[in-house]
C-alpha positions, 0 to 999 in steps of 0.5 A: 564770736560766731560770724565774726571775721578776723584779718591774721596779722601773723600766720597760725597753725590749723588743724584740717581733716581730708580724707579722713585724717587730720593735717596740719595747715599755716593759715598765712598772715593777711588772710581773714578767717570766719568763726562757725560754731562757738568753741566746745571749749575756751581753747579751741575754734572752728572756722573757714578760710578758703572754703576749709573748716578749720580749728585753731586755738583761741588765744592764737586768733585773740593775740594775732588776729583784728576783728574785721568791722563793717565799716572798713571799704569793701575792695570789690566795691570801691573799684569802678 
């Protein structure tokens, strides 16, 4: 899993740290997130969005994310 990118088809809820305390973040729908590390457990992952590090529960990326594959256009390249 690490690496991989998903697209959220529905907003879910992160935890982030600033300032040394831990926050609640709603990643919105349409936004992709990248895996880092794989999870210490089944339940728990951490990955980027917006240049956050995140952890959000595996089975919320499982059952409201898609895997985002190469093959799909990139925006930026295909304008031009």
């Amino acid at each position: 899993m690490v690496g991989r990118s998903y697209r959220l088809l529905e907003p879910i809820s992160s935890l982030a740290w600033k300032a040394n305390k831990q926050h609640i973040m709603t990643v919105p729908d349409g936004a992709i997130v990248t895996v880092l590390e794989d999870p210490d457990s089944e339940k728990m992952l951490a990955v980027e969005w917006s240049h956050t590090r995140l952890t959000m529960f595996a089975v919320d990326l499982e059952r409201r994310g898609e895997l985002v594959t190469d093959q799909e256009p990139d925006s930026q390249s295909a304008a031009g």
